[in-house]
MOPAC internal coordinates of N, CA, C and O (Angstrom, degrees):
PM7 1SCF
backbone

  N    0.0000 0     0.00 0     0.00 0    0    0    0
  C    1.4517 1     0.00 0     0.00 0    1    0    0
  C    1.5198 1   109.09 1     0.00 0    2    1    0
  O    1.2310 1   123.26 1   -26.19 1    3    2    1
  N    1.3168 1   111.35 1   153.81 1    3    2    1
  C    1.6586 1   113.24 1  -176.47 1    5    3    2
  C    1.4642 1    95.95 1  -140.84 1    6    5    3
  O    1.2310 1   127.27 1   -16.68 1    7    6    5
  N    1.2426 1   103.62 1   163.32 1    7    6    5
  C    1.5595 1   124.13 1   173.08 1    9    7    6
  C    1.5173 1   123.45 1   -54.74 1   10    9    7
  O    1.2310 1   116.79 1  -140.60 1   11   10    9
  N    1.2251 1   123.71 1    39.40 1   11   10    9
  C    1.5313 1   135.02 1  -162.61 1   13   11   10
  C    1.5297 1    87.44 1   -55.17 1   14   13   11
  O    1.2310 1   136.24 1   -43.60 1   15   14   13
  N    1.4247 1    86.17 1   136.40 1   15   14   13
  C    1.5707 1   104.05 1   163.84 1   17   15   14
  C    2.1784 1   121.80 1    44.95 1   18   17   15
  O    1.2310 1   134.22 1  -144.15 1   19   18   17
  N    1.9112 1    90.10 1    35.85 1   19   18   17
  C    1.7702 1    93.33 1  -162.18 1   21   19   18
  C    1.3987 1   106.12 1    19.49 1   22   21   19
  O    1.2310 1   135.14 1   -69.48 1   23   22   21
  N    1.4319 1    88.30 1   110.52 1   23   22   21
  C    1.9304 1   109.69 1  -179.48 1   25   23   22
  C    1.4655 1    93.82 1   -67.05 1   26   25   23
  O    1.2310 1   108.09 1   124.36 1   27   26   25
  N    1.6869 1   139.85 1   -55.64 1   27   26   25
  C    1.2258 1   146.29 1  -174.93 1   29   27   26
  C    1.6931 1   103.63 1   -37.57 1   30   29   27
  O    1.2310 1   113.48 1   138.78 1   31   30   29
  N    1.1646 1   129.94 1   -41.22 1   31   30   29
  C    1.2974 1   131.14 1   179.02 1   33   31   30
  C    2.1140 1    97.93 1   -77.18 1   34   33   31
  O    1.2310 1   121.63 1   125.56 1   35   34   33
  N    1.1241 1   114.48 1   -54.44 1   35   34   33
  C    1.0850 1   111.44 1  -177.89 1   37   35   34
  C    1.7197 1   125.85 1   -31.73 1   38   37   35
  O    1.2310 1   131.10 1   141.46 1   39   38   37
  N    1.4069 1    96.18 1   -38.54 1   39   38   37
  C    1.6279 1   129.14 1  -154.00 1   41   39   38
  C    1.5488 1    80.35 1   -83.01 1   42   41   39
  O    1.2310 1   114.10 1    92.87 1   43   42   41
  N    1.4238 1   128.78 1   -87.13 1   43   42   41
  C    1.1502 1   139.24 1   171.42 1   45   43   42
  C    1.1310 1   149.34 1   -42.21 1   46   45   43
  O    1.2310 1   120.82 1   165.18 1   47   46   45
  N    1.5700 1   116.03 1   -14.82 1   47   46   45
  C    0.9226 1   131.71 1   177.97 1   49   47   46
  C    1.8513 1   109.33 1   -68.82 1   50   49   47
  O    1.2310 1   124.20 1   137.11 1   51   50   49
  N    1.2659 1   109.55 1   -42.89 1   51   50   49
  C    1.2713 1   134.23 1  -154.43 1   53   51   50
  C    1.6516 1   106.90 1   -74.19 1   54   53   51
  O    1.2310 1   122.57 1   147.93 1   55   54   53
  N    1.6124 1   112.68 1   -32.07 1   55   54   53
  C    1.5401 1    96.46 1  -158.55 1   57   55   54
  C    1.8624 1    77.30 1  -154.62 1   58   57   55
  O    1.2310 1   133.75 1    16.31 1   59   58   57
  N    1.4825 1    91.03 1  -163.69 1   59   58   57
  C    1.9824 1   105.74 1  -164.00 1   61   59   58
  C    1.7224 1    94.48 1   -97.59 1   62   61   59
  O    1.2310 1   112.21 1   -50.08 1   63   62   61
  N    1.1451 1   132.30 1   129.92 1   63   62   61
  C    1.2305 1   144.85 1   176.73 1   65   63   62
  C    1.3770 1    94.45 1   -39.03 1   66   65   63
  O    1.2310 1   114.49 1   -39.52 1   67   66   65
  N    1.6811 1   128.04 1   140.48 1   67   66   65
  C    1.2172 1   138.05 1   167.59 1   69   67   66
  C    1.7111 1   127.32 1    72.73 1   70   69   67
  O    1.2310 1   126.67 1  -175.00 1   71   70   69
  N    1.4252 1   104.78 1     5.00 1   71   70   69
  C    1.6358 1   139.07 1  -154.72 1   73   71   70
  C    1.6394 1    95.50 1   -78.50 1   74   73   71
  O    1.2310 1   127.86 1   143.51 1   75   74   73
  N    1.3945 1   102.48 1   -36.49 1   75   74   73
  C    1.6820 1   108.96 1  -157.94 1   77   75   74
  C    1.4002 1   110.54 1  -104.39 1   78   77   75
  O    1.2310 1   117.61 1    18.69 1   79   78   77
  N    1.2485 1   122.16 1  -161.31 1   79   78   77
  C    1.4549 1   130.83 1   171.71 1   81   79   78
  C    0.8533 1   143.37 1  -114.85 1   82   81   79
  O    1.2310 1   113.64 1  -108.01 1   83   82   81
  N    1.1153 1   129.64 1    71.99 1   83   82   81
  C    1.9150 1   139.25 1  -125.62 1   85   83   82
  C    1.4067 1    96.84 1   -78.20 1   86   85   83
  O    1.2310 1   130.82 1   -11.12 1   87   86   85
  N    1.4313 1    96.72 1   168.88 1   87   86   85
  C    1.1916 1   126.90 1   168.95 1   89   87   86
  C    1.7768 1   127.24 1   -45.73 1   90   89   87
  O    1.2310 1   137.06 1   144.23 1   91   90   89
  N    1.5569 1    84.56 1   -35.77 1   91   90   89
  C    2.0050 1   100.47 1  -170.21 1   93   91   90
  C    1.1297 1    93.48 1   -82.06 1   94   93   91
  O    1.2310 1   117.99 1   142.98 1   95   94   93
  N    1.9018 1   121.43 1   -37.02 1   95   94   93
  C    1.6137 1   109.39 1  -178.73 1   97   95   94
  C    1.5150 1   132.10 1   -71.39 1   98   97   95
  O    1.2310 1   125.59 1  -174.46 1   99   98   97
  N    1.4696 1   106.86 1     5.54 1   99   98   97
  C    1.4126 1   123.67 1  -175.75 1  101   99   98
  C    1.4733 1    91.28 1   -88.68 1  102  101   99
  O    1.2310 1   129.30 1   130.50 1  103  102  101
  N    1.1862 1    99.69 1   -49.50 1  103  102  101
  C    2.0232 1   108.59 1  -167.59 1  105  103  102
  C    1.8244 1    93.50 1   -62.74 1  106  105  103
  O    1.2310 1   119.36 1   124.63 1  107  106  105
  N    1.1729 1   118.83 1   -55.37 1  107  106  105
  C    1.4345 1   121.33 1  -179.36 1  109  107  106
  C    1.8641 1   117.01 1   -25.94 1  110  109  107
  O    1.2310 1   136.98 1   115.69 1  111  110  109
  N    1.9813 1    84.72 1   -64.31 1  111  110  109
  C    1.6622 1   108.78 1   178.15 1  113  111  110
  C    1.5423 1   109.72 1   -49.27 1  114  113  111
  O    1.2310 1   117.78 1   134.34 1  115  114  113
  N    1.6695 1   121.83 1   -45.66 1  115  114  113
  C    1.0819 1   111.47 1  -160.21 1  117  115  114
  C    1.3150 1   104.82 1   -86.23 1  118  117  115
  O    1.2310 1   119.28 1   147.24 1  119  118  117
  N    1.4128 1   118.98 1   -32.76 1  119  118  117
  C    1.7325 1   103.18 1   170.12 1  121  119  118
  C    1.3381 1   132.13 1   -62.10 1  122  121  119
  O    1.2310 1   130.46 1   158.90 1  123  122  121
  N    1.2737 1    97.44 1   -21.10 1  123  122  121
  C    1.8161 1   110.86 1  -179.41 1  125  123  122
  C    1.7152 1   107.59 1   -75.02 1  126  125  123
  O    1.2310 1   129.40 1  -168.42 1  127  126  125
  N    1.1208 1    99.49 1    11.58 1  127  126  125
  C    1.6250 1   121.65 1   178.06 1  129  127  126
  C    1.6308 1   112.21 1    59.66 1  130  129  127
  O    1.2310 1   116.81 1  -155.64 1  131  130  129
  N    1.3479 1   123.68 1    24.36 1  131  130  129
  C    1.5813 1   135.97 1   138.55 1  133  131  130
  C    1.4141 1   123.95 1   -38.99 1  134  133  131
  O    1.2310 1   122.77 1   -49.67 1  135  134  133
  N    0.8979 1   112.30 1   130.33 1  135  134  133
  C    1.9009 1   115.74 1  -178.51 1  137  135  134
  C    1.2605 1    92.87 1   -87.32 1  138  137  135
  O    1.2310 1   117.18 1   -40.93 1  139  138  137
  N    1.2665 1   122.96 1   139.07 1  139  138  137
  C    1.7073 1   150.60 1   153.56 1  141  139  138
  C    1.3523 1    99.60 1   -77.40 1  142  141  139
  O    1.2310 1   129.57 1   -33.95 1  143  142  141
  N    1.4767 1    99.16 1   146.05 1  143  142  141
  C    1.7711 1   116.54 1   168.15 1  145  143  142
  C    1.4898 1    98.79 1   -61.33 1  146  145  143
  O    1.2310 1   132.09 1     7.70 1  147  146  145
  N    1.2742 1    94.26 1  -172.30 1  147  146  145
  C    1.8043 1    96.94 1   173.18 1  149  147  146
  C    1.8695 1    93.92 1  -109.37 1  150  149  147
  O    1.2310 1   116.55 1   168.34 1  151  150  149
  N    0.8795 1   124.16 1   -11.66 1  151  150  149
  C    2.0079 1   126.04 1   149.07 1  153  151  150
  C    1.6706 1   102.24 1   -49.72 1  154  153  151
  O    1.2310 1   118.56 1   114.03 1  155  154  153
  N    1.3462 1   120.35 1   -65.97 1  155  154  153
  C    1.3531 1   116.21 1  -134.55 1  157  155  154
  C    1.9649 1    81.07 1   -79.70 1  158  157  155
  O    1.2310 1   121.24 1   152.55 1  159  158  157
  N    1.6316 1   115.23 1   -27.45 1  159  158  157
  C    1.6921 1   114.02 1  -165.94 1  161  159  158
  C    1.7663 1    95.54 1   -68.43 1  162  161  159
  O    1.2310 1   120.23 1   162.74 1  163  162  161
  N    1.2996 1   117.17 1   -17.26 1  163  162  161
  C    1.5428 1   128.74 1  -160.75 1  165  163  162
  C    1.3593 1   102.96 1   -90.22 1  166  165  163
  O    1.2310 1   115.28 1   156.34 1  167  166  165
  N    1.3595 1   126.56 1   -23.66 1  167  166  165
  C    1.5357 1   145.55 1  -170.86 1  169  167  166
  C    1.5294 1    91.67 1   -98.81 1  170  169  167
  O    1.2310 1   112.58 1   104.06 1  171  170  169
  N    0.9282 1   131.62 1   -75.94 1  171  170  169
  C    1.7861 1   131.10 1   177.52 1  173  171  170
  C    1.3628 1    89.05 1   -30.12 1  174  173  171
  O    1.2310 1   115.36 1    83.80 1  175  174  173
  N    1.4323 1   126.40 1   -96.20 1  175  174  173
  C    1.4000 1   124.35 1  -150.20 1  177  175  174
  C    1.2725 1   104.44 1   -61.99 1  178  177  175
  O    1.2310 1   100.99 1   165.55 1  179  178  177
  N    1.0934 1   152.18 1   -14.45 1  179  178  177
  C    1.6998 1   134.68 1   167.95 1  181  179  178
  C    1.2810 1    99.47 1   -62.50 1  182  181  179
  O    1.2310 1   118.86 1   114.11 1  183  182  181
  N    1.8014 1   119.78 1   -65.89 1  183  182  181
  C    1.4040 1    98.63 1   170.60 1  185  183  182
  C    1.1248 1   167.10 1   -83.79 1  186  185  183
  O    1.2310 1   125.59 1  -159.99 1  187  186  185
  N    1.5299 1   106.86 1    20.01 1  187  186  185
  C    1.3554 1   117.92 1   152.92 1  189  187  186
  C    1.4550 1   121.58 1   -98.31 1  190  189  187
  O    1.2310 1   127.80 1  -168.92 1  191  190  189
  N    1.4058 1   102.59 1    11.08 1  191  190  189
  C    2.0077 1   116.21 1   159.95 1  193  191  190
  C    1.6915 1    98.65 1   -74.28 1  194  193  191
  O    1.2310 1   118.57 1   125.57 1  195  194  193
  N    1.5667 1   120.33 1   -54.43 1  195  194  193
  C    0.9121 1   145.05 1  -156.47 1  197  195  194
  C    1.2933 1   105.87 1   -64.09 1  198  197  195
  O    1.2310 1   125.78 1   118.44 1  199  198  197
  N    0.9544 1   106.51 1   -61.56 1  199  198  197
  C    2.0044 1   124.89 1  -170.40 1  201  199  198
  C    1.4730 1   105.36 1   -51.61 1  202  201  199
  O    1.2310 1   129.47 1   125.09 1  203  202  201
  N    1.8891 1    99.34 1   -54.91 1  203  202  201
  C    1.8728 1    98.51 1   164.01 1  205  203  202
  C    0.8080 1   141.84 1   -67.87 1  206  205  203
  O    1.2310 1   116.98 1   136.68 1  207  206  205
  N    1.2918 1   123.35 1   -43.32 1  207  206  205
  C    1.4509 1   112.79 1   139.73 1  209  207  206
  C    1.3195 1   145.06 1   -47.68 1  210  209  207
  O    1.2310 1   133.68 1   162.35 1  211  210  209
  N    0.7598 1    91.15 1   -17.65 1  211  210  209
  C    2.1868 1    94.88 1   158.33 1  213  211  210
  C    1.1510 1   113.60 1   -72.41 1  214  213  211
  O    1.2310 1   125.97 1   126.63 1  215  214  213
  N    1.4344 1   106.13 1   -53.37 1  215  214  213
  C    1.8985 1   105.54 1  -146.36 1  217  215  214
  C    2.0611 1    90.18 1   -91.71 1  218  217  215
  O    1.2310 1   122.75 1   166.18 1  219  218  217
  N    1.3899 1   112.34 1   -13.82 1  219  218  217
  C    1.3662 1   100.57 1   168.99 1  221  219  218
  C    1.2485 1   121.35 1  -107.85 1  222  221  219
  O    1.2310 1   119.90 1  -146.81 1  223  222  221
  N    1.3781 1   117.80 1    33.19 1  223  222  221
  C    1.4702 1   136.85 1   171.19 1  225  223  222
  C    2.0150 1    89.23 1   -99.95 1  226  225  223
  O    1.2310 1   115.75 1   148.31 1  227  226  225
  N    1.1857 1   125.68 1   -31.69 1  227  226  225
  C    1.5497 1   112.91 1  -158.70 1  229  227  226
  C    1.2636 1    98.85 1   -69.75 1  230  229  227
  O    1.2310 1   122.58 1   -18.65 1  231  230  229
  N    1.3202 1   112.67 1   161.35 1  231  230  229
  C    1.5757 1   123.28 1  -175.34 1  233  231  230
  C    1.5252 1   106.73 1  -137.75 1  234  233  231
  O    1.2310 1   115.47 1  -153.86 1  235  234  233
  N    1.7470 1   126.19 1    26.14 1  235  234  233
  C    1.0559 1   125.90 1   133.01 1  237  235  234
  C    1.7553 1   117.93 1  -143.73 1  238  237  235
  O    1.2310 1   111.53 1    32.89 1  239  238  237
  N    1.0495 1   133.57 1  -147.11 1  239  238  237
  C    1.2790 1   129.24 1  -147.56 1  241  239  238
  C    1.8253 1    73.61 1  -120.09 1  242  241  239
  O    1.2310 1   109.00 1   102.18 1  243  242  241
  N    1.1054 1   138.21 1   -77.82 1  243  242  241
  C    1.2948 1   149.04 1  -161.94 1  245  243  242
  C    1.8771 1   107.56 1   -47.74 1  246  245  243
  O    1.2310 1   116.48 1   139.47 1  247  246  245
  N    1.1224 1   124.29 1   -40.53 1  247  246  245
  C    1.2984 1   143.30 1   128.88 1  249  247  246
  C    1.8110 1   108.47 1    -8.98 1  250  249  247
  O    1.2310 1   130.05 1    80.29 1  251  250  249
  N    1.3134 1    98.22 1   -99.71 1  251  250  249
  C    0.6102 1   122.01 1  -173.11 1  253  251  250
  C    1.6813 1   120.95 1   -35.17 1  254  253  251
  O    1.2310 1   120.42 1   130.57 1  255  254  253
  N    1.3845 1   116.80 1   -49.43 1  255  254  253
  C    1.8383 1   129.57 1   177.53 1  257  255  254
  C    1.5664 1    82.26 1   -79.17 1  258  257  255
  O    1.2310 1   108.99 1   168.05 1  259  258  257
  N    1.1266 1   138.22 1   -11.95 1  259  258  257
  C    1.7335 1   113.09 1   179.86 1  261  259  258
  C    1.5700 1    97.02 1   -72.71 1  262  261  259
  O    1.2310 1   123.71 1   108.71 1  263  262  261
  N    1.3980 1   110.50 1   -71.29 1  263  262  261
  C    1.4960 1   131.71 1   177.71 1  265  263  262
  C    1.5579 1   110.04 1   -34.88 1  266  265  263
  O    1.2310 1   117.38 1   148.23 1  267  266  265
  N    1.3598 1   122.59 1   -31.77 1  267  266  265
  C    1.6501 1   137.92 1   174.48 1  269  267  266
  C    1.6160 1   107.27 1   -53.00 1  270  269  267
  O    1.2310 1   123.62 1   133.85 1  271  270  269
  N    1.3241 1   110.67 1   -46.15 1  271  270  269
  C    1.6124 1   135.96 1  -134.92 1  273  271  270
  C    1.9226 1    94.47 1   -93.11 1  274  273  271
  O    1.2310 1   131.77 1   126.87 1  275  274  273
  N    1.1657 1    94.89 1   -53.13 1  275  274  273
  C    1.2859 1   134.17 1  -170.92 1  277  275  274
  C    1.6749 1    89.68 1   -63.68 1  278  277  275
  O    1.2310 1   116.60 1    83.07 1  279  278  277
  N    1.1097 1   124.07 1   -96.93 1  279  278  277
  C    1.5076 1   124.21 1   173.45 1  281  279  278
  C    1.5554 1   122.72 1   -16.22 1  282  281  279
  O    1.2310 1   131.45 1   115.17 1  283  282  281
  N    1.6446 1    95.50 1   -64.83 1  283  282  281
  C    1.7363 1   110.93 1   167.59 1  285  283  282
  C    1.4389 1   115.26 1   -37.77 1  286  285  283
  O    1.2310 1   113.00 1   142.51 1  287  286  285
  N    1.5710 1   130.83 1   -37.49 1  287  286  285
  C    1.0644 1   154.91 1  -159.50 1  289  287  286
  C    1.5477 1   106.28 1   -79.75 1  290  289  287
  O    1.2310 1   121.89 1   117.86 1  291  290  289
  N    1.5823 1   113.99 1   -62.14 1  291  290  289
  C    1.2096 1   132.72 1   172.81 1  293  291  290
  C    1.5726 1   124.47 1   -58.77 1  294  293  291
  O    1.2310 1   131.05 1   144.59 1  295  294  293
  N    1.6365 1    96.28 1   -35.41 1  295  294  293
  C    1.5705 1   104.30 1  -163.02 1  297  295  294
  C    1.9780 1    99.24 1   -77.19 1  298  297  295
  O    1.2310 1   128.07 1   160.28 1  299  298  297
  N    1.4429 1   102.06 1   -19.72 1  299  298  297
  C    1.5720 1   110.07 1  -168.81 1  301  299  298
  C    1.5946 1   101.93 1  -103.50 1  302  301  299
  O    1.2310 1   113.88 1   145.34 1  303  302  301
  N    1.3086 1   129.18 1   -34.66 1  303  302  301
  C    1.6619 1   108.22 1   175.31 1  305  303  302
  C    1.5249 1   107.92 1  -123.78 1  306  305  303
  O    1.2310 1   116.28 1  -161.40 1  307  306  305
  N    1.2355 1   124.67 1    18.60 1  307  306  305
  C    1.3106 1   114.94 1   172.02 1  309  307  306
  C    1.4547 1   127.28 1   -96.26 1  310  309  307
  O    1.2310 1   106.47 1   -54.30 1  311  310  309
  N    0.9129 1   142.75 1   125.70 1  311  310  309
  C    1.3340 1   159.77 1   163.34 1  313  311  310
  C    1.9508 1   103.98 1   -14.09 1  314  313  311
  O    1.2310 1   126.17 1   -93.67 1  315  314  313
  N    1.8493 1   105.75 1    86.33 1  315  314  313
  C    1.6192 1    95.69 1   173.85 1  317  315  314
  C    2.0087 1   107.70 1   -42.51 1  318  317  315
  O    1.2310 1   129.92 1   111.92 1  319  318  317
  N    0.7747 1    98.48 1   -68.08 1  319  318  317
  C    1.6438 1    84.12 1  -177.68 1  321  319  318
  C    1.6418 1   130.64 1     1.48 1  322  321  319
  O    1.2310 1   120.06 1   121.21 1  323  322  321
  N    1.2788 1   117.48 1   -58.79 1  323  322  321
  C    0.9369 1   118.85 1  -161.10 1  325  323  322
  C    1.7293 1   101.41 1   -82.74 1  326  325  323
  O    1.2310 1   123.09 1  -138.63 1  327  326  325
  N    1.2134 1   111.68 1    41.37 1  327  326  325
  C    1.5989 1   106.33 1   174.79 1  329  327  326
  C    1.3356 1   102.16 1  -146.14 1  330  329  327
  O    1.2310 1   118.85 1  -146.78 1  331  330  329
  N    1.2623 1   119.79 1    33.22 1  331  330  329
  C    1.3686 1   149.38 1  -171.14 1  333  331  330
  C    1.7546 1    96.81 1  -120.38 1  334  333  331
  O    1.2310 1   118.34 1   173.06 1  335  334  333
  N    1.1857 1   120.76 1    -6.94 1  335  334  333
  C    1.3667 1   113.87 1  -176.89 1  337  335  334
  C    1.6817 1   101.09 1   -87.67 1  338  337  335
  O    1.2310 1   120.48 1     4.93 1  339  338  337
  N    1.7037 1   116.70 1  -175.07 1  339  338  337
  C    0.9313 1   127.13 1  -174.59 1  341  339  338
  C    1.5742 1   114.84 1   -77.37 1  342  341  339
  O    1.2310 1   129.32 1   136.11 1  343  342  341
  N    0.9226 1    99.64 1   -43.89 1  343  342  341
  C    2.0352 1   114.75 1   168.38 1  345  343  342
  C    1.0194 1   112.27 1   -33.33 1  346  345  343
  O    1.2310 1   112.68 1   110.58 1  347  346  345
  N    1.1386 1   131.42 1   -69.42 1  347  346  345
  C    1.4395 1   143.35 1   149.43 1  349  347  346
  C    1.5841 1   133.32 1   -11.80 1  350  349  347
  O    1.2310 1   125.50 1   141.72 1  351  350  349
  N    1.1570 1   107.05 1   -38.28 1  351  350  349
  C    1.4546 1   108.79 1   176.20 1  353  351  350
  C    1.1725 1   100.98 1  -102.88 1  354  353  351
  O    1.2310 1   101.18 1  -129.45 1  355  354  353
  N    1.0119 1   151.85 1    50.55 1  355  354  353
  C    1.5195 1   131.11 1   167.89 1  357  355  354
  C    1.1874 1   102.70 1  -123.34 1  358  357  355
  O    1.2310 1   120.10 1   180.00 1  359  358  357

């Protein structure tokens, strides 16, 4: 998988920075010992399909902390939703 269309713009483009329900706040919910839908368990595991496959697609170290940064970025103000798409699971 590659950065089609910088996903970071994708994420942002759409709504007000911090507006939505990220990804980390799912991780938050489920440690706080909250049950996840089986959507929000479907959104976790796409993106940690996702995340590895990125950062083990890089082919140097400098690469690599960009792609880190970038994720970190997404995983904290982007809208879990959008990893509910088909892209995502593969």
């Amino acid at each position: 998988m590659d950065f089609k269309n910088d996903i970071a713009k994708r994420f942002f483009s759409k709504q007000d920075l911090g507006a939505a329900e990220s990804i980390n706040d799912l991780r938050d919910k489920e440690f706080s010992g909250k049950k996840l839908t089986a959507e929000e368990k479907f959104a976790l595991a796409n993106f940690d399909r996702y995340r590895l496959n990125i950062l083990n697609a890089q082919e140097n170290e400098e690469q690599f902390h960009l792609q880190y940064r970038q994720l970190q970025v997404i995983s904290n103000l982007g809208d879990w939703r959008e990893f509910l798409k088909d892209e995502y699971s593969k």
